[in-house]
Structures are given as C-alpha cells and as structure tokens.
N, C-alpha and C positions, 0 to 999 in steps of 0.2 A: 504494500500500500504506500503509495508516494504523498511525501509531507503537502499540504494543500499551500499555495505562494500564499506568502506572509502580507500582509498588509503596507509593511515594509518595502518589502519584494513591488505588491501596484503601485506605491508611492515612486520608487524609484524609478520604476518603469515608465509611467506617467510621465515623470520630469524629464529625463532623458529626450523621450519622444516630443514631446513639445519641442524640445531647442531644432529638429527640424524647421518649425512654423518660424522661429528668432531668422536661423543661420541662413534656411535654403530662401530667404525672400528680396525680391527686391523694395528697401525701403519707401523708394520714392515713388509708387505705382501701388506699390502692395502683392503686386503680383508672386505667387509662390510657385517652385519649381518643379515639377510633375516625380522629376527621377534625378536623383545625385550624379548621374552619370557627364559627362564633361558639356558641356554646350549644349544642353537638353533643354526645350523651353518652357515654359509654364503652363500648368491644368488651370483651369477654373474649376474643376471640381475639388483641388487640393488647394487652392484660394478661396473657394465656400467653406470650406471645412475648417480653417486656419480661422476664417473669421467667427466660427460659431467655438472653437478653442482658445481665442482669445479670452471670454469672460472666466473660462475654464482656469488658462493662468495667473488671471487678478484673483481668484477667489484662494488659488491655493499657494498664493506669491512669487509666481513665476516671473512675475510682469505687472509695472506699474498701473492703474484704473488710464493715468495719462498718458504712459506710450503705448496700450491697450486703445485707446481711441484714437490716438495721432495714427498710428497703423490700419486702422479703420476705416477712420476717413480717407487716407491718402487711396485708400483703396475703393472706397465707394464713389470717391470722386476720379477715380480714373475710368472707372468704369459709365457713367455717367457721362462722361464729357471726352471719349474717347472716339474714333472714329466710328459712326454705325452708318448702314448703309447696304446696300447691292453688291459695289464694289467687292474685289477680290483678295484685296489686303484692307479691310476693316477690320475691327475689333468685332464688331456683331451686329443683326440684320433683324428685323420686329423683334424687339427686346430680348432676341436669344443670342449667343457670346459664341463663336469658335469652339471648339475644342481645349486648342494647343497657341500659346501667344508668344510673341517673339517676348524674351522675360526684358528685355528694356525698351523695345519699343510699343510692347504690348499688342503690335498688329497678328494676325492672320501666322499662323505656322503651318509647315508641312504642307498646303494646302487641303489642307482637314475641314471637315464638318463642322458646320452650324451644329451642336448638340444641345439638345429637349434636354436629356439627362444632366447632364454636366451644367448646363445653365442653371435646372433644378436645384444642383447643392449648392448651386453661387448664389442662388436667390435666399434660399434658405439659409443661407450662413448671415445674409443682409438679415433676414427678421430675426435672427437669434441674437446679433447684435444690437437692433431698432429696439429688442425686448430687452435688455440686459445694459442698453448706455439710457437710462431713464432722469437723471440729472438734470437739471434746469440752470445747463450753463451753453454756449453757443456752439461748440463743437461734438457735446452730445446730440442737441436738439438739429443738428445739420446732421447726425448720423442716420437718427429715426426719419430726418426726411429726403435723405437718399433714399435710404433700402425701401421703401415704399415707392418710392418713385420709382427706382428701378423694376418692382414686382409692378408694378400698375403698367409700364410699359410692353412686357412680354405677350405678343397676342398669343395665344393660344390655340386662336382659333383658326389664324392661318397654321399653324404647324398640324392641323387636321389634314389639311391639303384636301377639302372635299370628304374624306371619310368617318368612320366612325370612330377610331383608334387614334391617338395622338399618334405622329410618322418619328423616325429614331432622328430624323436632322436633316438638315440642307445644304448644296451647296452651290455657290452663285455660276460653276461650271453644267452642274447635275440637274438641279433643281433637288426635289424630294429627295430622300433615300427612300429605296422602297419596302426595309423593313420599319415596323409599328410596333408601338410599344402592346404585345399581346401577350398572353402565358403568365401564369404569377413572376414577378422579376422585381425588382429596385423600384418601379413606377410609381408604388404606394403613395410615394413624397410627391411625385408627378402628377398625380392627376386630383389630390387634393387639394395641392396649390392651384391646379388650372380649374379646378368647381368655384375655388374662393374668389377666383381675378374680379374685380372691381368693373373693368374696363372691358377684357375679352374673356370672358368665363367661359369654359366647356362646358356641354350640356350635360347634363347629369347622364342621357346615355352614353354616353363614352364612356364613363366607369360601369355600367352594365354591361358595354361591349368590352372590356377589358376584362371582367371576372367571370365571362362566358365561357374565357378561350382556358381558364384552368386547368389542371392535372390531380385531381385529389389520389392518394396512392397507400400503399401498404408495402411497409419497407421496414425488415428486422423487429416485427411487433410493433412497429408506430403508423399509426391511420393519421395522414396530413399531406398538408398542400405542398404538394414537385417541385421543387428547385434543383437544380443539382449541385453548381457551384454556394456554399456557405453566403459569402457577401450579401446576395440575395436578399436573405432571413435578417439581413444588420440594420442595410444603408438607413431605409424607411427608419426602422427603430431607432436608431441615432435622435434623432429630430421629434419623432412623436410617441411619444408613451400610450401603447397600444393594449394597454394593461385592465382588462373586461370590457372593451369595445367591440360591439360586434358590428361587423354589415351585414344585408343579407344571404352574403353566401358561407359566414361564418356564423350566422344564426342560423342555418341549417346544417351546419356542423357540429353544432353546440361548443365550439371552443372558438378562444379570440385568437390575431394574427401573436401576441406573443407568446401563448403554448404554442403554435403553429411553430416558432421557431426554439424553441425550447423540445421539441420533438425533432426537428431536425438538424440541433445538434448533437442529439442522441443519436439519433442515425447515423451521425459522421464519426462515433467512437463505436459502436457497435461493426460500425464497415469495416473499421481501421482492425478493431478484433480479430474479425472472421478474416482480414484481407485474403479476400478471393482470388486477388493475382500474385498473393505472394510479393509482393517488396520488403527488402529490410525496414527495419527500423517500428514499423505499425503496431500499436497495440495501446492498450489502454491507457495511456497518458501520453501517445504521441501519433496524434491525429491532425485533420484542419487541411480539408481540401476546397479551394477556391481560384477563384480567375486569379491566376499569379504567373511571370514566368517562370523558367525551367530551366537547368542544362544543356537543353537542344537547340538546334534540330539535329541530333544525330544519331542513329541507333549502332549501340554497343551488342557481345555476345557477353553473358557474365552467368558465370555457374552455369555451363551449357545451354542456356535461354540466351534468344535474340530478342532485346529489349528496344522499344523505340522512344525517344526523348523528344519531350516537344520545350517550343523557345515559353513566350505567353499565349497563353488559350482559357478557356474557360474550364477548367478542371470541375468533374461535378462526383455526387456519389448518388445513386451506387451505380450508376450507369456508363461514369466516365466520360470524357477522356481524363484516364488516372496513368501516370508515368511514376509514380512514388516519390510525387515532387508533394511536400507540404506547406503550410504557411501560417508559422506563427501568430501573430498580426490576428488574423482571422479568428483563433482562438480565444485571443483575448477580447475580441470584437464581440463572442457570445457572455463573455463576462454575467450581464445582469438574467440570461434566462435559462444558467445552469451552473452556479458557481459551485456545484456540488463535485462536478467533473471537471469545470473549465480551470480551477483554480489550482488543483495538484498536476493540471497540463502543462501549465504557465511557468508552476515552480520545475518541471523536468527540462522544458525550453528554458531557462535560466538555469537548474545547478546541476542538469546532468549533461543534457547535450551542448550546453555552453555556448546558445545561440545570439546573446545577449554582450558576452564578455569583449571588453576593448571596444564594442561598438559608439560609435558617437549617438545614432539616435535610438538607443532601444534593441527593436527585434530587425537585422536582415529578413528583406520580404518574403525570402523561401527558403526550403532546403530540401535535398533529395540523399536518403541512407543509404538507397542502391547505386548509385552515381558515382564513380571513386571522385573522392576530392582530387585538386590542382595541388602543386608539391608544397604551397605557400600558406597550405588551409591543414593546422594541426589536425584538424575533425579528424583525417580522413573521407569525409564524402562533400557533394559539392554543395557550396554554403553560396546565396547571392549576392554578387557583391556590391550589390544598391540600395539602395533606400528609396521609396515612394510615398507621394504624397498623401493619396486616395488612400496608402494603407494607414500612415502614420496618424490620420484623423481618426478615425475608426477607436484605436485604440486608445487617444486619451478620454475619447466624448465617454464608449459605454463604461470605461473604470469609473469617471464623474458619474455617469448615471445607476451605476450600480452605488455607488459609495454617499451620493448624496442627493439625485436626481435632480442637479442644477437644466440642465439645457433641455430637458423633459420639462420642468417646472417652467420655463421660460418660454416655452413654446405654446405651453398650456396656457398663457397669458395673450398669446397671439391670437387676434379676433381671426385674423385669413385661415389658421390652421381648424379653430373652431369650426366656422362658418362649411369650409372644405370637408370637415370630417362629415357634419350634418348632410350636408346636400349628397355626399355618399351613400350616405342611407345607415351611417355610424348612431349606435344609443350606446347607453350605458358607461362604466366605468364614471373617468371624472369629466364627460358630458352631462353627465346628471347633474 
C-alpha cells in the first residue's frame, strides 16, 4: 500500500507548477507559452488558464493581489485591443482568438485555427478573474470590464456555421473546420458559456444536439459517460463545480457529471491493473492516460514484441491509442473526484518514480516505462523533456479546488456560468 502524497507533497507541487505561469510569460502582453521547448509560441488556452491561476497564487502567496492584476490587465488588454479581423495574421476573428500566437507579437502562428475551444478557456480565465479582482480601485474595475467585454464579443452563433453543433474553429484560408464539437468531450465549458452570451447566445438546442451524440458505457464494473482520453473528465471541472447538478441526460442516469468523472478515473486504475497490452510500469499507483505526447513516432522490438510509439495523440482507455506512454499532470488533475486513489498516485510520481525531482515546474508532461530512457535520463525509460501549458493549469486549479474550492467558489458567483448552466436544463446542487 503506497503512503497517500502529503499535503506537503500538493503544497509543493502546486508552487513549483505555478512558477510556469511567472517564468514561461511574456510580461508585456500577458501572453503565456504553450511548450518550454525553444521558440514555441503561445496557447491561449494556457493564457486562460494562467489567468484563472492567478487568484490561485495571491490566495496562497505566490504572487502579489498587485502584480496578480498588473499581469491581468496587460493581458486582457492585449487581447482587446489586439489585431481582430479576417485577415491572416490577426490575433482573432468574431470574438474567437487563434490557437497559437506569435509570444511577442501576439499575431497568428503556424497558420493555425481560429479555436471555439481554446478561446473557451481564455474566456473563462477573463470571468475567473472579472470574479476574483472585485476591489473598487481602477485597474480592478478595468479588469471586470475587459473580461466581459471580451465574452460579450464572441458570436457564437457564427461558429455554428449554419448547424446544430458549435464547429471545432476556422480559418481565414479554410473557412469552417468540419469537425463539431459532438461526443461527451471538454465542450461542457463551451456551450454553457455560448447558452449565457448576452449578445450571440446558442440556442438551447445545441446542447441537446451535443448530448444526443453520447456514448454511455460499461467499463471494469463502472456504468458512465465515454471518454477515453482523462482530460476530458477535468477541463469543464476546472471552472464549474458540477457537484449534484444534473441535466437531462444525467437525470436519466441518476448520477451528476462529477461521479461521471470520479468513475472514470476508476477506470483508468483499474485499466492500468489488468493492462491488457502489457506495458511496464502499470498498476495500481501508476496510471493516467490522456492527450499527451510520447516517445515517437517510432516502433521499437523489446522482449520479443514489436511495439509502436506515437509522438502527441489522444491517448484514451480502455480503447486506446495506448503506447505505455502516461501522464502525471492528468492524475493530479483528478485530485478533487478521487483523492482516495489519486493521492498515493501523486506520492509514487514524486518519491518513487522521481518524476518531479530537479524539475523546474513540477511534473514533466509524460513518461513511458517501456520506452528505454536517453543515456542522460537516470530513470532509465523515456521521461518528456517539456513542460506544457494546458497541462500545468490543470494541476494547480483542481489541488485549489480540492483543498479549498477557491475558482469553483468564484465561478459560482458568475451570473454567465449561472445563467449557462440553467438554460442547459442544469437543477440542483448549488443552483438551488
């Protein structure tokens, strides 16, 4: 039986992982860096994140109240007053943001995607801070009226594109992409915020066409909603405390979405158990498959097996694509809907596999046991040697909200997230 991570153990972990949000940012923009890797440019999904981890580091003194809002601001005002437009090198186009931003000039990168998603956590990161800088002094009261500015601006209803299903993003070469946000996935946060818009609200069917296209399943004794990749079961939670809410198609389940995920992080130890393809390393305290990347693309022959490696993919259970690539991160990310399990995981990824040590931010985003390590990695197997934005959020929000549900609490004070859950067809819990 593995000692369960110390209080200590989250505390430190916590800290660590914030000083991403400090180191990887550009001060005068705001803008934060997707991947530590050399000249990589900036997520706005890992600049949403950064800004709803901000109140996180004033509460627990990471970070002054006032370079916690100087950082804010510079950030909701770049965004605001930033290139938006058609154009091919904008910043963003009807209130929704790129992808990937050049991290100093903030334009268009890669020539990437207009993203619904990604804009979702940027938006959401403005109301967590609109909820959390409540002060009645001038550079709070310009914060709470960005981030509303900016969520009032996103039409919504263009990113339908004519259909039922919000579309995954645009671009000014493409037009639409033609996948839609359909299948249980990340959306939750997505289309609650687009029921609440002020200006361009979804109709209320489009969250009925979105939880049409479900998977309800039976997987190692747990009856609940398909995902395969972990993440899934997080992002939404991150932001909204789903804790006795039902909709109607989880009042026809009889359970809310966070058993939903509190079942399917059982599933992901119970997988890791039985590993049915056999990788090193799997078993009851070292689990946690999700969209990460990998060691590959290459396939090796090891123990007389021809194994295949993949780079980033959507890793899921029990269905797969699984290479015995894990991801830290993600475990701790289930922190508040199973600390019975998640927390003697957390302590073996710090004091046994030593995924934590000499790191600058915390947990490297993966590792694979069957993989032989590089000559320069004591492990022995291959450890990642990056840091990410999208992961590093994850895991300070849900420690905060298992430990004292600050950004649950702050959200719950948000009329858009209200309003969004009602018009979903949300009762119960603390809607009542």
């Amino acid at each position: 039986m593995s000692t369960p991570a110390s209080d200590d153990d989250l505390a430190t972990l916590q800290r660590e992982t914030f000083d991403y949000f400090v180191r990887e940012a550009n001060p005068a923009n705001g803008l934060v860096r997707d991947k530590t890797e050399e000249n990589w440019p900036a997520s706005i999904a890992a600049t949403g994140l950064a800004l709803a981890c901000y109140p996180v580091g004033v509460k627990n003194g990471y970070m002054s109240r006032g370079a916690a809002a100087e950082r804010t601001l510079a950030t909701l005002r770049f965004f605001w007053e930033s290139p938006h437009g058609p154009e091919p090198d904008a910043t963003g186009h009807r209130g929704f943001y790129y992808h990937f931003l050049d991290m100093e000039t903030g334009r268009r990168a890669w020539r990437c995607e207009l993203s619904t998603i990604d804009s979702t956590f940027l938006l959401a990161g403005g109301l967590t801070a609109a909820a959390f800088f409540n002060a009645d002094t001038r550079a709070e009261a310009e914060i709470r009226t960005l981030a509303i500015e900016l969520y009032r601006r996103a039409d919504w209803i263009w990113a339908l594109d004519g259909g039922e299903t919000v579309t995954h993003g645009w671009t000014p070469e493409g037009g639409f992409l033609k996948h839609r946000w359909e299948g249980y996935d990340e959306a939750l946060l997505l289309y609650v915020l687009g029921l609440a818009s002020p200006t361009h609200a979804l109709p209320r069917s489009s969250y009925e066409a979105w939880t049409s296209t479900f998977r309800w399943e039976h997987c190692y004794g747990y009856d609940y909603l398909y995902a395969g990749p972990l993440f899934i079961h997080q992002l939404s939670h991150v932001w909204i405390d789903l804790r006795g809410l039902q909709d109607s198609f989880m009042r026809g389940k009889g359970i809310d979405y966070f058993e939903n995920s509190r079942r399917a992080t059982y599933v992901q130890q119970r997988y890791a158990i039985e590993n049915p393809r056999g990788f090193d390393g799997y078993g009851e305290h070292c689990w946690g498959i999700t969209a990460s990347e990998g060691p590959g693309p290459s396939t090796l022959e090891l123990d007389g097996i021809e194994r295949r490696f993949e780079d980033y993919v959507a890793r899921g259970v029990p269905y797969g694509p699984d290479d015995g690539t894990l991801a830290p991160w993600a475990v701790a990310a289930s922190l508040p809907f199973a600390p019975e399990i998640v927390r003697p995981t957390i302590a073996f990824c710090i004091h046994q596999a030593k995924l934590k040590a000499a790191n600058a931010y915390g947990f490297k985003a993966a590792f694979n046991p069957t993989y032989p390590g590089s000559t320069d990695n004591a492990l022995g197997f291959w450890v990642s040697p990056w840091y990410f934005g999208l992961n590093e959020g994850p895991v300070i929000l849900m420690i905060e909200n298992e430990r004292s549900g600050l950004v649950w609490e702050l959200m719950r004070s948000c009329p858009y997230v209200r309003r969004g859950l009602q018009r979903a067809g949300f009762k119960g819990g603390w809607l009542g």
